[in-house]
N, C-alpha and C positions, 0 to 999 in steps of 0.2 A: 546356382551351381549349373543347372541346364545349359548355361545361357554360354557356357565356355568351351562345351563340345567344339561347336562351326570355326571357334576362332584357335583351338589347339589343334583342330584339321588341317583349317589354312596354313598356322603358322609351319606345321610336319611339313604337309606338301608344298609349301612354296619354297622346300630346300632342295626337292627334286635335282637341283639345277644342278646340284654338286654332289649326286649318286655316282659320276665316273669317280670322283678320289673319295669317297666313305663307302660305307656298308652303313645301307638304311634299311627298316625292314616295319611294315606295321603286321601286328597278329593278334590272339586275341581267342577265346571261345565266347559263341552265343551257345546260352543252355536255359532250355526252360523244361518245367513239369509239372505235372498235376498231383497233387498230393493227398490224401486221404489222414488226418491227422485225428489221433485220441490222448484224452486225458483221462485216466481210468483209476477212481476215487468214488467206490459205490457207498465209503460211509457218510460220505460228505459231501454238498452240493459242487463240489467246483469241478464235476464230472460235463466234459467237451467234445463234442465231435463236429471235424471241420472238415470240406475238401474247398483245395484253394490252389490257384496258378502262382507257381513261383518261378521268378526268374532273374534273381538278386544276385545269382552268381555269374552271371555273364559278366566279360570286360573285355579293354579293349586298349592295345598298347603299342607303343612307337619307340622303337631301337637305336642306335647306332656306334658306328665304331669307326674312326678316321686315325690312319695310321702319319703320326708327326715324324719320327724316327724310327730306326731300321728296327728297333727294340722297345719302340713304346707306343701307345694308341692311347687316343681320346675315347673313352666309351660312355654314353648316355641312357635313360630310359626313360619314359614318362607313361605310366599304367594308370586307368582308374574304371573300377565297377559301373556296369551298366544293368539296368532293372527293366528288362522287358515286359513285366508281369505290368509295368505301369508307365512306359518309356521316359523313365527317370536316370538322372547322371550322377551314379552312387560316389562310396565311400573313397578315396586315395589308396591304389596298390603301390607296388615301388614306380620311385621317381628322384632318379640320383645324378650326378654327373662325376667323372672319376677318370683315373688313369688307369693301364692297364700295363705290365711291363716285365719284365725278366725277374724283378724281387718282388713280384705276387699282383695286385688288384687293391686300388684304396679310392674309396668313394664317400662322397657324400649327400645326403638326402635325406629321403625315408624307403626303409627298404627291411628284406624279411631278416630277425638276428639268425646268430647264429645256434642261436638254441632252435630255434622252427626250423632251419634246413637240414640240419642234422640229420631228421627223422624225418622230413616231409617225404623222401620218396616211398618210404613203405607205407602212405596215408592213401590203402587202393581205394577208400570211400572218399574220396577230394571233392571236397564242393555238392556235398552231396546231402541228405538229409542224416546219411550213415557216418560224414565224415568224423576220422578221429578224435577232432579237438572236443568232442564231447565230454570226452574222459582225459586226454593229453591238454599238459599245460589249466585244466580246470580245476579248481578248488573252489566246494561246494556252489557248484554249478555257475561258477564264474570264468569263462575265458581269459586267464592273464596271462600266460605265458607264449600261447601260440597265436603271437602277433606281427607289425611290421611296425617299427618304430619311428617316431617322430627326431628329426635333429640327431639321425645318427653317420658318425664317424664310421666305416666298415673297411677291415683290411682283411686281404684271401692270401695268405704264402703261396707260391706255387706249388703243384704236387711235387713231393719228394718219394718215390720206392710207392706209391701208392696214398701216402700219408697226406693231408691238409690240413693248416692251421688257420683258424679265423676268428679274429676278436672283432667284439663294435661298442663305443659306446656312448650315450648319447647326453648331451649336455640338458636335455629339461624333455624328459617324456611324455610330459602333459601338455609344455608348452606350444604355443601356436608359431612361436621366433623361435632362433637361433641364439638369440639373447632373452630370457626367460620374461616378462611383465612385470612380475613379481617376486619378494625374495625366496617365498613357497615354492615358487616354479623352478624357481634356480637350485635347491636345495635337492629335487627331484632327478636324480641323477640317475644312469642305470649300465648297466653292464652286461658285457653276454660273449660267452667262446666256445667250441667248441673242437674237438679235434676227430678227424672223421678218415678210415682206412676203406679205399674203395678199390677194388683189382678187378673188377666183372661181378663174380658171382656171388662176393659178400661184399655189405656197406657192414659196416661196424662205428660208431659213434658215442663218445662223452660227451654231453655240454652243460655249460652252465649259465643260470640265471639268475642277476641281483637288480631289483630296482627297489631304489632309495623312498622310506617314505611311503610307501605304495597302500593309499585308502581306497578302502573296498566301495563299490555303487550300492551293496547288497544294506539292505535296512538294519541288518542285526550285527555290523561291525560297526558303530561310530569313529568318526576321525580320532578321537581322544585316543582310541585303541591301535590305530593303525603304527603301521613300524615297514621295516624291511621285508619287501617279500622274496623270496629265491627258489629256484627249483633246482635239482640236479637229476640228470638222464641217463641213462644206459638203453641203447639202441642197436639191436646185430636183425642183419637182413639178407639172406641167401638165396640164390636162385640155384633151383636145381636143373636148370635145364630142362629141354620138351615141356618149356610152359609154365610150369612151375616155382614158386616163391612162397618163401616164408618170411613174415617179418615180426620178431618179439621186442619187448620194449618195456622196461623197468622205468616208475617216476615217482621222487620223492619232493612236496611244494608244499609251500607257504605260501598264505597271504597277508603274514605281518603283525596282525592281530592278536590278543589275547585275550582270553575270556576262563575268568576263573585261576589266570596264571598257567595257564595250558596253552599252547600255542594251537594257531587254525590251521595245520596240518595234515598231509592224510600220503599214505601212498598208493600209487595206479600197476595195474599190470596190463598190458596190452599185447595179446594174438593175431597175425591174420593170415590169411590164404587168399591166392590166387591162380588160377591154373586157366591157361588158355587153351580150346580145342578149336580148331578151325580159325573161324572168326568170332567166335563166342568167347568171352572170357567168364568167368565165374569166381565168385568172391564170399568170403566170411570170415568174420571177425566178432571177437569177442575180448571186453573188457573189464578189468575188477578195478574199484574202488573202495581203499579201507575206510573203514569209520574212521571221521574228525579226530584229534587229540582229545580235544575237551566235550567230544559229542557223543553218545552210543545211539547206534542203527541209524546212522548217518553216513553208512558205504552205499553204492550203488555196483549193480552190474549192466552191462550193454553187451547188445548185442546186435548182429547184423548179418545178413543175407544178400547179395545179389546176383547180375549181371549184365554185361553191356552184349550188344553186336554190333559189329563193325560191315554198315554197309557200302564203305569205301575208306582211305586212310584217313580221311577227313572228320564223318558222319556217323556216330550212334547212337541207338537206340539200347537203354535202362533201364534196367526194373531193379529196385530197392523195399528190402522191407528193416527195421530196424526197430528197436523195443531199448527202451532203459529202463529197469525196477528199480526204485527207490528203497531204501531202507524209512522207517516210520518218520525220520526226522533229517531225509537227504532230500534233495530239491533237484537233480541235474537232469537238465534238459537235450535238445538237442542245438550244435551252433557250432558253424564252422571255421572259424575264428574269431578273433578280437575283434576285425570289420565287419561281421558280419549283421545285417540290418533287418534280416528276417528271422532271429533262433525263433525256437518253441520253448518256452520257459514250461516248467514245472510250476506245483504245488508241493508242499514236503508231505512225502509219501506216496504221491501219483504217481502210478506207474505210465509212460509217456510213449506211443508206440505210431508209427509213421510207414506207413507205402506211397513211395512214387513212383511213375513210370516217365521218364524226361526226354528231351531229345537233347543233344550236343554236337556243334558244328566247330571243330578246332582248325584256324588260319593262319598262316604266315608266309607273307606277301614278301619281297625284296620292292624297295619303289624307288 
């Protein structure tokens, strides 16, 4: 995987030649931090304490948009994670090719659904140890819904009055093709839309998610039991002005399963704040997790604290503290989405608590 960095560089810049008729642009954040991590389980030996450099969320991406007619564009992207903490060439962000045009935006690739952007802009802890997907999109401390999809179909309507509509959906979500290997893979089908109202000072958002089929990684779902998984959202996000945001977020998910004839189910409720003075921002967020259908004391709550400084529009400086208490027979960790290659898993019942202090360099270059 390394080895494709030098030659998706070369291949970017050696279209240079033809930046007077496109719009090219590469950008990207490098983020790294040091993190002070606990597992905190005094009745039982799987009690942990770590400090470790991470730097899994960094990435790095290449843009463009070449305009064919008066009314229509070529628009491209090819994004993928970089791991500073070990100068490794991570996971696949989006990477689509599409049209762009007066009846909306349709692309194809891999790229985030519409159920993850819905709500990704009130995620003030992004990429962070605090970030949302801890508790969004997670069922029983599984990341499934706030992902970016393999082999998907994705169309944007244009804004209408404020309003946007966006469906995507993908012909084999497991698969590595476009044409599935196998008839399993083909069978894996999945779905995702959302409809989202944005005027400045409120995002408002529905979306929904179905993937076909969908077997858990976790040990205590066998495939025999797996089934459909889906989640549905409700997401409102208001800016109050001088600094100020609030963002709430209602989520009801499956993952497909049944055990005992109860489905694996649970609902989330998610708070946060943000307020900027100066060039300080400051952040906290707190989240609930009910009990499983089929589970008691299998809710969890999170929580989180932080803030950045901004010592230029570019460059800042982080400080994160974050805590999730388990219920005696919940497991969720921390992890910031579906790609992500570095979570903090749990134990059921550990309560999972993390400080980092990081830096973050955000770029985008026109070339």
């Amino acid at each position: 995987m390394v080895r494709r960095l030098p030659l998706i560089v070369f291949m970017v810049l050696g279209t240079a030649a033809f930046a007077a008729q496109a719009e090219m642009a590469v950008y990207g954040e490098s983020r790294v931090s040091i993190d002070y991590l606990k597992n905190n389980d005094p009745d039982t030996a799987n009690k942990s304490v770590a400090v470790s450099v991470s730097g899994s969320r960094s990435w790095i991406g290449f843009r463009g948009k070449e305009s064919i007619r008066e009314t229509l564009a070529v628009i491209w992207q090819v994004e993928n994670y970089l791991s500073l903490d070990n100068g490794g060439w991570g996971n696949g962000r989006n990477a689509y090719l599409g049209m762009d045009g007066k009846l909306g935006a349709l692309l194809a690739g891999k790229y985030a659904t519409p159920y993850r952007l819905a709500s990704d802009p009130l995620d003030v802890f992004q990429d962070t140890r605090a970030d949302f997907h801890a508790v969004i999109g997670n069922v029983d401390g599984e990341a499934i819904f706030g992902n970016r999809m393999k082999n998907l179909l994705y169309y944007k309507t244009p804004q209408f009055k404020q309003f946007e509509l966006s469906l995507a959906a993908s012909s084999s979500y497991t698969g590595g093709d476009s044409l599935p290997v196998t008839k399993d893979d083909a069978g894996k089908y999945a779905f995702s839309g959302a409809l989202v109202f944005d005027n400045g000072p409120l995002l408002a958002g529905i979306s929904y998610s179905f993937l076909k089929d969908f077997v858990s990684a976790l040990p205590a779902y066998s495939p025999a039991a797996s089934g459909n998984a889906t989640a549905t959202k409700v997401n409102v996000g208001w800016d109050f002005g001088q600094g100020t945001s609030l963002g709430l977020i209602l989520e009801d998910a499956k993952n497909g399963a049944r055990i005992d004839s109860k489905a694996v189910a649970r609902r989330a409720y998610y708070v946060n704040m943000a307020h900027i003075a100066g060039n300080t921002t400051w952040r906290a967020a707190i989240g609930m997790l009910d009990d499983l259908d089929y589970r008691k004391d299998s809710g969890a709550n999170h929580y989180a604290l932080g803030f950045s400084h901004a010592f230029s529009p570019h460059f800042d400086l982080y400080g994160v503290f974050t805590l999730t208490q388990n219920g005696d027979n919940a497991a969720y960790g921390m992890v910031a989405d579906s790609d992500d290659s570095d979570p903090v898993l749990a134990v059921a019942g550990e309560d999972v608590m993390a400080v980092s202090v990081g830096l973050v360099y955000r770029f985008d270059r026109p070339i």
